[in-house]
LOZATOR-299908 format. One record per atom (N, C-alpha, C): residue number from 1; atom name; x, y, z. Coordinates in steps of 0.1 Angstrom, whole numbers. Atoms other than C-alpha are relative to their C-alpha. Layout:
+-----+-------+-------+-------+-------+
! num ! atome !     x !     y !     z !
+-----+-------+-------+-------+-------+
! NUM !    CA !     X !     Y !     Z !
...
+-----+-------+-------+-------+-------+
REM end
This chain:
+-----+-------+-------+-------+-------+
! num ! atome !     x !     y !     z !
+-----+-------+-------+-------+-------+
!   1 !     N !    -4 !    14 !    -2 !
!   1 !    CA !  -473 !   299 !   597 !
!   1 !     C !     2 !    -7 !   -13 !
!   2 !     N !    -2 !     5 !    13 !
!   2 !    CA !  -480 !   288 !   559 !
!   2 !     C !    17 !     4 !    -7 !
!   3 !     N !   -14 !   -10 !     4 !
!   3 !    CA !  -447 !   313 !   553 !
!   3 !     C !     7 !    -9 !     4 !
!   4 !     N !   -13 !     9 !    -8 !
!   4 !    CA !  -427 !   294 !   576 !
!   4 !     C !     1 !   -14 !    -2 !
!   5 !     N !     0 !    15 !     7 !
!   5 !    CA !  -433 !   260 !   563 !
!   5 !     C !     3 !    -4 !   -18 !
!   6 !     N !    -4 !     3 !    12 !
!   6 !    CA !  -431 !   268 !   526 !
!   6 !     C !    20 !     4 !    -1 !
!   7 !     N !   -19 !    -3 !     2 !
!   7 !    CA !  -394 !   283 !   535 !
!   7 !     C !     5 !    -9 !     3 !
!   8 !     N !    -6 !    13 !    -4 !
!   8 !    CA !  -387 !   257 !   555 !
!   8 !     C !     4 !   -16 !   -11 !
!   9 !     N !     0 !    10 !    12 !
!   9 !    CA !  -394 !   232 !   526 !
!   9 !     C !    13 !     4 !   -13 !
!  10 !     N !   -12 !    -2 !     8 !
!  10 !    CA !  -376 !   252 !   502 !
!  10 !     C !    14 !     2 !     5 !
!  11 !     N !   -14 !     2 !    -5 !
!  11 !    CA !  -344 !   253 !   524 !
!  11 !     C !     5 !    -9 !    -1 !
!  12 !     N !    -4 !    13 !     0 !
!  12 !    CA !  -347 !   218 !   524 !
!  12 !     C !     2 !    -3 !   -15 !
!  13 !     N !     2 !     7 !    16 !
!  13 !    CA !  -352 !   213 !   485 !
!  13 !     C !    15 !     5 !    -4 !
!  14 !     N !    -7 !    -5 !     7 !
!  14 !    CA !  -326 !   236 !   477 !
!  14 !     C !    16 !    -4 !     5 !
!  15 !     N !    -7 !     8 !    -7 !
!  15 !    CA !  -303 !   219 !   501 !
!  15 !     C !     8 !   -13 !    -4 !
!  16 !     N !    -2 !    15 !     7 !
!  16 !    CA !  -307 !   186 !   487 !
!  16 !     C !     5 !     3 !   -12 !
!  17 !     N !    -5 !     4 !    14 !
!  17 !    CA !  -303 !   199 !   454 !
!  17 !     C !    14 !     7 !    -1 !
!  18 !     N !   -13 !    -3 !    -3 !
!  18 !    CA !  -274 !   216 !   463 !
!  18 !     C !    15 !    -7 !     1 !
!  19 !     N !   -10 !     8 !    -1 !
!  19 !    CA !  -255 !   190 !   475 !
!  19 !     C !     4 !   -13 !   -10 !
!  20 !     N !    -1 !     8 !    16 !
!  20 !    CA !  -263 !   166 !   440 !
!  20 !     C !    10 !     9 !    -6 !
!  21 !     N !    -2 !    -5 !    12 !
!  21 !    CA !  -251 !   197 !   421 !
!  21 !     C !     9 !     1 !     1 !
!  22 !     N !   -13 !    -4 !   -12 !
!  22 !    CA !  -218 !   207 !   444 !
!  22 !     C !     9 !   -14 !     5 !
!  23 !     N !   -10 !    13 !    -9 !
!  23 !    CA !  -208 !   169 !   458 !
!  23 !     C !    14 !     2 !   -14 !
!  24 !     N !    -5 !     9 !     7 !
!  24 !    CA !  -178 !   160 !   439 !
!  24 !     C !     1 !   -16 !    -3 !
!  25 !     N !    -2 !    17 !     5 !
!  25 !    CA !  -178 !   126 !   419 !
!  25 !     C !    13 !    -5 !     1 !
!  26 !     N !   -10 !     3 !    -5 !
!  26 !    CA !  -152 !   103 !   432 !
!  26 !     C !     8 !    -4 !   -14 !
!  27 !     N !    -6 !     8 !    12 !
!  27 !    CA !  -124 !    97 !   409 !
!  27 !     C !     7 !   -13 !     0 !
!  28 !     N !     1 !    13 !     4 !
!  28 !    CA !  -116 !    66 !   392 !
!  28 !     C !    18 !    -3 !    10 !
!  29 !     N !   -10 !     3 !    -4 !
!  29 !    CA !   -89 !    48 !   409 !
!  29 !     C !    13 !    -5 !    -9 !
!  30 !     N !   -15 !     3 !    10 !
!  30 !    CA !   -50 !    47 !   393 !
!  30 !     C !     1 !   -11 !     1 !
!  31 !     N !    -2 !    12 !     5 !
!  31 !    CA !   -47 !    14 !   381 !
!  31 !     C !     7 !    -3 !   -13 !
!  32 !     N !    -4 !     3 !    10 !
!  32 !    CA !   -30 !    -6 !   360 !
!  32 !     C !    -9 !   -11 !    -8 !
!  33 !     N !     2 !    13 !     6 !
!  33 !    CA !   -42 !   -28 !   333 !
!  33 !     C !     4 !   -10 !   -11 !
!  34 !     N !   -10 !     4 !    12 !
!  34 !    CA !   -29 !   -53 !   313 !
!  34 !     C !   -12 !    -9 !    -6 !
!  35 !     N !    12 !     8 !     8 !
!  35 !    CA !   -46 !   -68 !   288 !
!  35 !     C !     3 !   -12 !    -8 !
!  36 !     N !    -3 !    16 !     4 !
!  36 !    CA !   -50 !  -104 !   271 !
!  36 !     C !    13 !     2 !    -8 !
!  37 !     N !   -12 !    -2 !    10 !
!  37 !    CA !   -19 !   -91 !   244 !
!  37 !     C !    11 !     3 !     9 !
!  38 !     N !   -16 !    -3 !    -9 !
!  38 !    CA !     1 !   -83 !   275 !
!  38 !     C !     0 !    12 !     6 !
!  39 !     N !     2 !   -16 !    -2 !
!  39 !    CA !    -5 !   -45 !   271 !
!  39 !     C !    -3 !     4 !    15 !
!  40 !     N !     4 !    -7 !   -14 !
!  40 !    CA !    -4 !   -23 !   301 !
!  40 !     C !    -1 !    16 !    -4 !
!  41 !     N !     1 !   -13 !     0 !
!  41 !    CA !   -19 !    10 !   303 !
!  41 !     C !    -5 !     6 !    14 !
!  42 !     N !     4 !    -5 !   -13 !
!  42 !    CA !   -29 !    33 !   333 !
!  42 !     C !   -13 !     6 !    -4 !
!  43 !     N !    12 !    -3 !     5 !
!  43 !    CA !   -63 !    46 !   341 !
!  43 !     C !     2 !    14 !    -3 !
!  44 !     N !    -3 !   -12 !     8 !
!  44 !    CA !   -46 !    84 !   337 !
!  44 !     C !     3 !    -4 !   -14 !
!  45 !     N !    -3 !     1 !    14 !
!  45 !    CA !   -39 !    72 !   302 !
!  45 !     C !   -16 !     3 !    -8 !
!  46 !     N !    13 !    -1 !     2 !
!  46 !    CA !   -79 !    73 !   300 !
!  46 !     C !    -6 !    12 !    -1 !
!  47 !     N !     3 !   -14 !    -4 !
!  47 !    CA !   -84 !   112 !   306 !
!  47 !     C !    -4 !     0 !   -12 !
!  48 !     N !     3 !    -2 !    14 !
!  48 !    CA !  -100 !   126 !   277 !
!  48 !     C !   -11 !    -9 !    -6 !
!  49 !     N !    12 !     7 !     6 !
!  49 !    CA !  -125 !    98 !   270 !
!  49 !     C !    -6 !    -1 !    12 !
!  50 !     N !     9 !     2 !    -6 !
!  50 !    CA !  -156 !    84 !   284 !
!  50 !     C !     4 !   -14 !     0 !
!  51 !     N !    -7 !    12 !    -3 !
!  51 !    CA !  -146 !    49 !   298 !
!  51 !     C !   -12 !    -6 !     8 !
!  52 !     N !    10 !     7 !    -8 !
!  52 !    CA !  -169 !    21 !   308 !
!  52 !     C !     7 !   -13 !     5 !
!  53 !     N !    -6 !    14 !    -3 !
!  53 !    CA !  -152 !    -5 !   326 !
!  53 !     C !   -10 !   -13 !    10 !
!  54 !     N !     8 !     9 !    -6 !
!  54 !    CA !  -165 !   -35 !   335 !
!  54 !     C !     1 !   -10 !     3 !
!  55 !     N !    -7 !    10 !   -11 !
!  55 !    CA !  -159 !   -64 !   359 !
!  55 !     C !   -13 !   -11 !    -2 !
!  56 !     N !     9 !    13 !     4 !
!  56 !    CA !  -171 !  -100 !   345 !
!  56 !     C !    10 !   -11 !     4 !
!  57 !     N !    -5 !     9 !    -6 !
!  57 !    CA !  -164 !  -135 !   347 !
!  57 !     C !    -7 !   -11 !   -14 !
!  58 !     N !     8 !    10 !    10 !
!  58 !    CA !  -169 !  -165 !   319 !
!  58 !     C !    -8 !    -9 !     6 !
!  59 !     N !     9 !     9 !    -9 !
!  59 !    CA !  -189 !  -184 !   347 !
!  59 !     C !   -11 !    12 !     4 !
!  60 !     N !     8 !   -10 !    -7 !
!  60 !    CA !  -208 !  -152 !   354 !
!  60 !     C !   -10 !    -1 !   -15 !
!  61 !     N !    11 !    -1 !     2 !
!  61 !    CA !  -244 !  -157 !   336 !
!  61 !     C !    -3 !    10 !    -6 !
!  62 !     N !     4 !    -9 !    -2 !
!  62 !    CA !  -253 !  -126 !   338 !
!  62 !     C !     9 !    11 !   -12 !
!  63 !     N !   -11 !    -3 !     7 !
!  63 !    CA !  -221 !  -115 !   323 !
!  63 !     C !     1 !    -2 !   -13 !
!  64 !     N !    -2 !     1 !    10 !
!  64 !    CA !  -220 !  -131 !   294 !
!  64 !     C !   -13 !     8 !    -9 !
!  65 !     N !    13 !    -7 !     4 !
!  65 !    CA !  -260 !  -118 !   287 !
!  65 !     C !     4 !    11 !    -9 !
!  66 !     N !    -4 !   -17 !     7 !
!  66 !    CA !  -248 !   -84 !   281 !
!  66 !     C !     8 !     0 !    -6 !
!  67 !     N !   -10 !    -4 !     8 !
!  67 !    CA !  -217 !   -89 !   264 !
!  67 !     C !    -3 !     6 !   -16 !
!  68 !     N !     3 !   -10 !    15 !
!  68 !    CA !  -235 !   -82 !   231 !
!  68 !     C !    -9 !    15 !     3 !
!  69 !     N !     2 !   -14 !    -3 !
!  69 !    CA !  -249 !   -52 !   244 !
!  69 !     C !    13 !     9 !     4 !
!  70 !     N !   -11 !    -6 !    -3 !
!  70 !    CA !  -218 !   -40 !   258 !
!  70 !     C !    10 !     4 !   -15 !
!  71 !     N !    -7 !    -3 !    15 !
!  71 !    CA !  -201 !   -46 !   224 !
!  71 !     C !    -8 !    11 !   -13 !
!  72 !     N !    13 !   -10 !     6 !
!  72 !    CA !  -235 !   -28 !   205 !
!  72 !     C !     7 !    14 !     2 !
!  73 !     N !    -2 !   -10 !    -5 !
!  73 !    CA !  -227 !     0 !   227 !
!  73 !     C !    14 !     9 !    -5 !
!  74 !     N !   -13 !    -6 !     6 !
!  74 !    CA !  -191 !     3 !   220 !
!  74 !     C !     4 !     3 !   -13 !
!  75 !     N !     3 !    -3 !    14 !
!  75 !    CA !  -196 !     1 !   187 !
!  75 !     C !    -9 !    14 !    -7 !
!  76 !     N !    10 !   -12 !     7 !
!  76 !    CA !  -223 !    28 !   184 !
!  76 !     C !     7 !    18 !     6 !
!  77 !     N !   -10 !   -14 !   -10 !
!  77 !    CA !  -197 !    52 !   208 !
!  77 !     C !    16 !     6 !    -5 !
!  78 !     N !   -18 !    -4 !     3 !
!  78 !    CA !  -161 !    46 !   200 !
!  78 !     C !     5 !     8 !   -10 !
!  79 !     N !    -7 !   -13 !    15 !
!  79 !    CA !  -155 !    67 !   169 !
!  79 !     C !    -5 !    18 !    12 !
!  80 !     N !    -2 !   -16 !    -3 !
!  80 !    CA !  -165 !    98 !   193 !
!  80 !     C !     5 !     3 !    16 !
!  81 !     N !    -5 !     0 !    -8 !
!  81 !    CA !  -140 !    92 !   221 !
!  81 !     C !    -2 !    -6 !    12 !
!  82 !     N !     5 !    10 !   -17 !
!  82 !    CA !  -156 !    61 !   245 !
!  82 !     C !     8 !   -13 !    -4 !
!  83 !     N !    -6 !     7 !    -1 !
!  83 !    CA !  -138 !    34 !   252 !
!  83 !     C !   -10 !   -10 !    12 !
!  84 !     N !     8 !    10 !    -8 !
!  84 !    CA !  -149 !    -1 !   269 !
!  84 !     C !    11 !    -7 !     2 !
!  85 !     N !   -12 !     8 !    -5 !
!  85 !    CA !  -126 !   -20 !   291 !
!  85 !     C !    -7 !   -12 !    12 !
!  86 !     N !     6 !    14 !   -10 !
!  86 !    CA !  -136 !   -57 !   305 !
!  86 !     C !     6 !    -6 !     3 !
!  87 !     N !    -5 !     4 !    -8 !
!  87 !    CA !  -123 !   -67 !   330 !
!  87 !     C !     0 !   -15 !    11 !
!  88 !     N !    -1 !    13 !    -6 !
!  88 !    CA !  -117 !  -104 !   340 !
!  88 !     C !     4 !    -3 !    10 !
!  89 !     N !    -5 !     1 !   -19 !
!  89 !    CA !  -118 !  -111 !   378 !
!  89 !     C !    11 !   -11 !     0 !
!  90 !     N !   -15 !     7 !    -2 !
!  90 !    CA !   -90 !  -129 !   390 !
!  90 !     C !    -1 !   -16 !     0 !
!  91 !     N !     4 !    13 !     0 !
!  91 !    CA !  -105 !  -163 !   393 !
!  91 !     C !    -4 !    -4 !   -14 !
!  92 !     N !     2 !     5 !    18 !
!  92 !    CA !  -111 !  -166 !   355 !
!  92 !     C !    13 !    -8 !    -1 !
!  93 !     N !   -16 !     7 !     2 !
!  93 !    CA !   -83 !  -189 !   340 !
!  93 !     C !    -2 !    12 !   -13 !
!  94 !     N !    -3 !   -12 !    11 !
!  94 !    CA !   -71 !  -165 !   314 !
!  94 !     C !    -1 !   -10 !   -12 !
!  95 !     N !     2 !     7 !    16 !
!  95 !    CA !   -74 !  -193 !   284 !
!  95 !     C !   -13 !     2 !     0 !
!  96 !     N !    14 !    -3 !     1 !
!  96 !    CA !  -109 !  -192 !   289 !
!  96 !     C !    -5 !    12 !     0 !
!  97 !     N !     2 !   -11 !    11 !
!  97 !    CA !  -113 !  -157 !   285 !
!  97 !     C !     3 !     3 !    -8 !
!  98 !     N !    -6 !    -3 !    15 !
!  98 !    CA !   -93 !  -155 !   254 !
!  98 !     C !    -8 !   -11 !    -9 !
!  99 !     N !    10 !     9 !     3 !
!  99 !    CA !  -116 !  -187 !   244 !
!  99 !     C !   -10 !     9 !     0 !
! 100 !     N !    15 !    -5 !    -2 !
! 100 !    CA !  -149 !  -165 !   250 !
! 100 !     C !     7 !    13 !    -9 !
! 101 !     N !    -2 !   -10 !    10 !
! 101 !    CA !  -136 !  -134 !   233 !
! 101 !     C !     5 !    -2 !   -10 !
! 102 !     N !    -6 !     2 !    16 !
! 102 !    CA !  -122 !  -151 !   203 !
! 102 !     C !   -12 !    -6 !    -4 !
! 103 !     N !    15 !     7 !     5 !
! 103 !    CA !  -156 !  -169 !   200 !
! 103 !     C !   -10 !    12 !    -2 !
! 104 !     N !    10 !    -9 !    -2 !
! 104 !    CA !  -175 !  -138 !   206 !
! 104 !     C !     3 !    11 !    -6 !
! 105 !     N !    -2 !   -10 !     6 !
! 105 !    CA !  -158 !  -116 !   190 !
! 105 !     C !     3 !    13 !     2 !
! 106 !     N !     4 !   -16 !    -2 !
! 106 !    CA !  -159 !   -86 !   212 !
! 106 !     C !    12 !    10 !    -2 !
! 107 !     N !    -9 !   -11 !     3 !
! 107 !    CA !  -143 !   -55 !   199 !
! 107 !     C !     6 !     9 !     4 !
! 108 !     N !   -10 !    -7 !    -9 !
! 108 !    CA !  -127 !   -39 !   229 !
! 108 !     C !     7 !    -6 !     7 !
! 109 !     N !   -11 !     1 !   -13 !
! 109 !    CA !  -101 !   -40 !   257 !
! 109 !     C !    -5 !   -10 !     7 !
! 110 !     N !     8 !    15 !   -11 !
! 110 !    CA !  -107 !   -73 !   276 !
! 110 !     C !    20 !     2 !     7 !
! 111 !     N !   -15 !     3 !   -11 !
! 111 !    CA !   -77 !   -69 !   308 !
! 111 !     C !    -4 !   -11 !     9 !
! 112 !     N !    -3 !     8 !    -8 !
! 112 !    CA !   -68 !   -96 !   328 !
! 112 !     C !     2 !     7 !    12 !
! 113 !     N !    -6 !    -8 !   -14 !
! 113 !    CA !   -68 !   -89 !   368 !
! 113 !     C !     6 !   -11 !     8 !
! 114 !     N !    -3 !    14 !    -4 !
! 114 !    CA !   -48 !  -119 !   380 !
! 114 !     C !     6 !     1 !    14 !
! 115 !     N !    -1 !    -4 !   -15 !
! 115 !    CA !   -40 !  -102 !   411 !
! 115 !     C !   -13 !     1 !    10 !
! 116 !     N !    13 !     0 !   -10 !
! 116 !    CA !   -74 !   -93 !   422 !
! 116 !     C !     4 !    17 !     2 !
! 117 !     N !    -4 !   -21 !    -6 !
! 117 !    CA !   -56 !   -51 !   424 !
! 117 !     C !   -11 !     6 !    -6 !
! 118 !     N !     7 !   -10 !     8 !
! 118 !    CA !   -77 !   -38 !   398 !
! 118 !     C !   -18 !     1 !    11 !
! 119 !     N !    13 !    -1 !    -3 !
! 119 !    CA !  -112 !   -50 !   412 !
! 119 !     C !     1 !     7 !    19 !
! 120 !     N !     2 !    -5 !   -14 !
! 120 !    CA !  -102 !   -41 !   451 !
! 120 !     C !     3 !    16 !    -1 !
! 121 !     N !     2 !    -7 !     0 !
! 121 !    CA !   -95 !   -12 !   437 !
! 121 !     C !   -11 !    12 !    -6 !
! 122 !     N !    12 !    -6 !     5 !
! 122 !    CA !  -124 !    -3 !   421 !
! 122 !     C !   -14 !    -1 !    16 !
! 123 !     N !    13 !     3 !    -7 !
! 123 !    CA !  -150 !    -2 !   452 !
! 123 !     C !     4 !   -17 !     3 !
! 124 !     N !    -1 !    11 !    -6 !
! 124 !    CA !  -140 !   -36 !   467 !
! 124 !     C !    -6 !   -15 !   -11 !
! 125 !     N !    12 !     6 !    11 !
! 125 !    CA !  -156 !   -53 !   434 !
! 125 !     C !     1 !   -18 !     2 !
! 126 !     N !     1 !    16 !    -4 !
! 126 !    CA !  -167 !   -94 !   445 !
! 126 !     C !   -10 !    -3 !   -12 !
! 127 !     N !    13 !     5 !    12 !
! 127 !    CA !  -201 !   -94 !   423 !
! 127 !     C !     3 !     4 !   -18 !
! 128 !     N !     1 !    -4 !    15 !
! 128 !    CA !  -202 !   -95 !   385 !
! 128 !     C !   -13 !    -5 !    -5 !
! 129 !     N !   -13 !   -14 !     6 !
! 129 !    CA !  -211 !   -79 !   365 !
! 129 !     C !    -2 !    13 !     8 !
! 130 !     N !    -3 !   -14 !    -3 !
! 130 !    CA !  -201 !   -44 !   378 !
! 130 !     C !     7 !     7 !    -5 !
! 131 !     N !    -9 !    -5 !    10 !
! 131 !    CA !  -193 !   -18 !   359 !
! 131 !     C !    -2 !    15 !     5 !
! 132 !     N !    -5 !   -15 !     0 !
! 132 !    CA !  -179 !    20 !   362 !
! 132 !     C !    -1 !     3 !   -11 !
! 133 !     N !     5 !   -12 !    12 !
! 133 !    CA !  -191 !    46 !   342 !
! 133 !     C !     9 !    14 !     4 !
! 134 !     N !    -8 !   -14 !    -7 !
! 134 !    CA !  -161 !    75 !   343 !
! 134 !     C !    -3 !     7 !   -12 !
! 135 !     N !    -1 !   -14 !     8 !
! 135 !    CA !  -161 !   109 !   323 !
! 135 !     C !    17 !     4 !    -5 !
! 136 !     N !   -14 !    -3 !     5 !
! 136 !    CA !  -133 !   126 !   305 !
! 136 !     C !     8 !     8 !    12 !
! 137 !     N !    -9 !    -6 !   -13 !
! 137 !    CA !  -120 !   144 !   338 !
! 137 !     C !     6 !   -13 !     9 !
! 138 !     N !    -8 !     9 !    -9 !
! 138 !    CA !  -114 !   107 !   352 !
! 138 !     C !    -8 !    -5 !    12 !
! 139 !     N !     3 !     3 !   -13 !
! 139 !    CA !  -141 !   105 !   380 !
! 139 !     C !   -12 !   -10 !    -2 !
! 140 !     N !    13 !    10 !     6 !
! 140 !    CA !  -169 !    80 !   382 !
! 140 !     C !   -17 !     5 !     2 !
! 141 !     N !    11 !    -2 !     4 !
! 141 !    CA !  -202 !    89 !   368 !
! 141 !     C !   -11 !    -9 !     8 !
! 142 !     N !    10 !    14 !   -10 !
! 142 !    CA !  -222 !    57 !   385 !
! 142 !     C !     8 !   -15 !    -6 !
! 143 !     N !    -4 !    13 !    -1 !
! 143 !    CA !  -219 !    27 !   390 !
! 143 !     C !    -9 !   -13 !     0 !
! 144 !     N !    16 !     6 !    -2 !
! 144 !    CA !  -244 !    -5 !   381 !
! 144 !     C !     7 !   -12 !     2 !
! 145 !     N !     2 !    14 !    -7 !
! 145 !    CA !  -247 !   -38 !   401 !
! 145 !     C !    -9 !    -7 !   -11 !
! 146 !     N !     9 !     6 !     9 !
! 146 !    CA !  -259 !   -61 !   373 !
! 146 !     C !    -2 !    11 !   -13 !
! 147 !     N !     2 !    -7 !    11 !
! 147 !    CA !  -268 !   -50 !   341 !
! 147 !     C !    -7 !    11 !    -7 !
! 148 !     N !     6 !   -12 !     2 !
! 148 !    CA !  -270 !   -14 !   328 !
! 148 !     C !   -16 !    -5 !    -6 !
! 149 !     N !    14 !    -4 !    10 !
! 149 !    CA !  -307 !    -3 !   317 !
! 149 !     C !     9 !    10 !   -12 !
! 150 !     N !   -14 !    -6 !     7 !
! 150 !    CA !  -287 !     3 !   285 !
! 150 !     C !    -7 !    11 !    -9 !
! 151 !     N !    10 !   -12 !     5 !
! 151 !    CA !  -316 !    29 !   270 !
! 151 !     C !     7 !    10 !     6 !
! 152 !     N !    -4 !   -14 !   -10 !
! 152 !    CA !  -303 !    54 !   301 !
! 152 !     C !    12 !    -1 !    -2 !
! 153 !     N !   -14 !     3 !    -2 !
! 153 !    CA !  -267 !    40 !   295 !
! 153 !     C !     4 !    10 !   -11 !
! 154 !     N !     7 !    -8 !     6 !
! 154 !    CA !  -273 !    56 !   265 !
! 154 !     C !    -1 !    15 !    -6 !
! 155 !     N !     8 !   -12 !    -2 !
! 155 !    CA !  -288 !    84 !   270 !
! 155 !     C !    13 !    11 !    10 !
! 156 !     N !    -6 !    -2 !   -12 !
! 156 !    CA !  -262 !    91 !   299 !
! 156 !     C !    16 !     6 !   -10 !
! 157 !     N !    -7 !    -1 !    10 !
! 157 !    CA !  -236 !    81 !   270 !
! 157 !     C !     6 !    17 !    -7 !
! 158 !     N !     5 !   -12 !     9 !
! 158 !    CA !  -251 !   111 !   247 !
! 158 !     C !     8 !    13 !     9 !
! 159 !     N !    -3 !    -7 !   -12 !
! 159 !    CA !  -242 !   135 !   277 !
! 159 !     C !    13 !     1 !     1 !
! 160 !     N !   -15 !     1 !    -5 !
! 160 !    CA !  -209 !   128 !   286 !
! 160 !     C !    10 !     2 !   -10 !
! 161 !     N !    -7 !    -3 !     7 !
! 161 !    CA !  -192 !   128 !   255 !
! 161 !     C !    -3 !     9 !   -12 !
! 162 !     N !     1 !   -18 !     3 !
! 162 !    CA !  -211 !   163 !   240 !
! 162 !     C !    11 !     6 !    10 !
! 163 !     N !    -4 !   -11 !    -7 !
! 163 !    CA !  -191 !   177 !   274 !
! 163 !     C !    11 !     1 !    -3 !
! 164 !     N !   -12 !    -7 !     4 !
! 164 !    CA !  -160 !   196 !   269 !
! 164 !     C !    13 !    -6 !    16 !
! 165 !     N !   -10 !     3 !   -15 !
! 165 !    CA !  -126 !   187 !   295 !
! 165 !     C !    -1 !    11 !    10 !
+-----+-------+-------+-------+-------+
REM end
């Protein structure tokens, strides 16, 4: 009886961990983005790095919190192929994000979504901040509602861009 319950358990462990190790991670959705300078690039233009994009708002609180961590981050990444792309929901007036990032300084990709395409394409995205964590294959790593625990962001970081294409 002990037999048949510890198999049973392990059928089930090895199961579960099967389907973590085996699921495929969904990939990031083809988008465009254009950014405060105009620029347009696709998210296939992204392959090959580690991409954190992230969906704010200059009325979003929460949002601005992190932007000096977000900038920290990109700073302590980008020289070994990570990239950061912030993404201004559609209800932003675009002078006021080029006001907040000329004030603030931040040293990455700030796109404009003035359609509202990018964020419905990303997971239906309404809340900020929300941000996608993809890999150099293009697919999305996770995803955080509110602001990374940026020790594991990190750590997660460290990981993703040791890996090979």
């Amino acid at each position: 009886m002990k037999v048949k319950i510890i198999a049973a358990i392990a059928v089930v462990v090895l199961g579960v961990a099967g389907f973590f190790v085996f699921t495929q991670k969904p990939a990031a959705p083809e988008v465009a983005f254009t950014t405060l300078q105009g620029e347009t690039f696709r998210t296939a233009d992204l392959r090959g790095q580690v991409v954190l994009v992230n969906f704010w708002a200059t009325s979003c609180a929460s949002c601005i919190k992190e932007m000096p961590m977000l900038a920290q981050t990109y700073e302590k990444f980008a020289a070994r192929g990570y990239r950061t792309i912030a993404v201004a929901m559609d209800y932003d007036p675009p002078a006021q994000v080029q006001a907040y990032v000329e004030r603030a300084g931040l040293p990455f990709t700030v796109a404009l979504d003035r359609s509202g395409e990018v964020a419905r394409a990303f997971d239906g995205v309404r809340l900020t901040p929300t941000t996608f964590l993809i890999d150099k294959r293009g697919q999305i790593v996770h995803k955080y509602l509110g602001e990374p625990d940026f020790a594991r962001l990190h750590e997660l970081l460290e990981r993703l861009l040791a890996e090979s294409v």
